[in-house]
N, C-alpha and C positions, 0 to 999 in steps of 0.2 A: 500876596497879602490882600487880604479885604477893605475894601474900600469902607468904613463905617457911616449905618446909614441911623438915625436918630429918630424915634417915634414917639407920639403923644400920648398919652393914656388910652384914647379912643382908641388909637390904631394899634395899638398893644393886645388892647381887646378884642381888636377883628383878626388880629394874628393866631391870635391863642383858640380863638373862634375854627379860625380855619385846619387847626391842627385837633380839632376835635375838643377842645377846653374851653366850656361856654362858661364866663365868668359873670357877672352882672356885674354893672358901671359900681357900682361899692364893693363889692368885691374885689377889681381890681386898681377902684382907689386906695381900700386896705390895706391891699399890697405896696401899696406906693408910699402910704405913710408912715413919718418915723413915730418907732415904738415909745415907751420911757426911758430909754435910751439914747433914743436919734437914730437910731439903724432902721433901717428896710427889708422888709422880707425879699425884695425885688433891689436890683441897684439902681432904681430910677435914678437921677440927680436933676438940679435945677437950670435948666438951661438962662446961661449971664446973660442972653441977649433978649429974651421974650419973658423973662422967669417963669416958664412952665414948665413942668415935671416930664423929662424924656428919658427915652433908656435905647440903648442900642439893640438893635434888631436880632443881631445875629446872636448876641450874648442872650439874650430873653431864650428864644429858641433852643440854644446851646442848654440851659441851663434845664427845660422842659425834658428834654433829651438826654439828661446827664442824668435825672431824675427816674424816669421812665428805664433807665438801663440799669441802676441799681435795683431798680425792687425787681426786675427780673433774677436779678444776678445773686439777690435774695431768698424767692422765693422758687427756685431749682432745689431739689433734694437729691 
């Protein structure tokens, strides 16, 4: 089991950065914001103890990943 590690919007950014997905700081506040709905493109949530916007690390990446194996899995003929 993984230990779950919690990131800030910045470091969300230098994560995605490092995986080759340069976002720019609005861009991945967009991400972080709810739509007309309340939903999130991202599952940021509000952390109860600082109230700032964090998302677990390994789910971000997971999800980049989950993304990137579809469109291959797509784009095979």
């Amino acid at each position: 089991m993984k230990i779950p590690y919690y990131i800030n919007l910045a470091q969300a950014q230098a994560v995605l950065a490092e995986m080759g997905v340069d976002l720019t700081e609005r861009q991945i506040k967009r991400a972080a914001d709810p739509d007309a709905f309340g939903r999130r493109k991202l599952p940021f949530f509000i952390d109860p103890i600082d109230g700032r916007l964090k998302i677990e690390k390994n789910t971000l990446v997971d999800i980049y990943r989950k993304i990137q194996m579809e469109a291959e899995n797509s784009s095979k003929i």
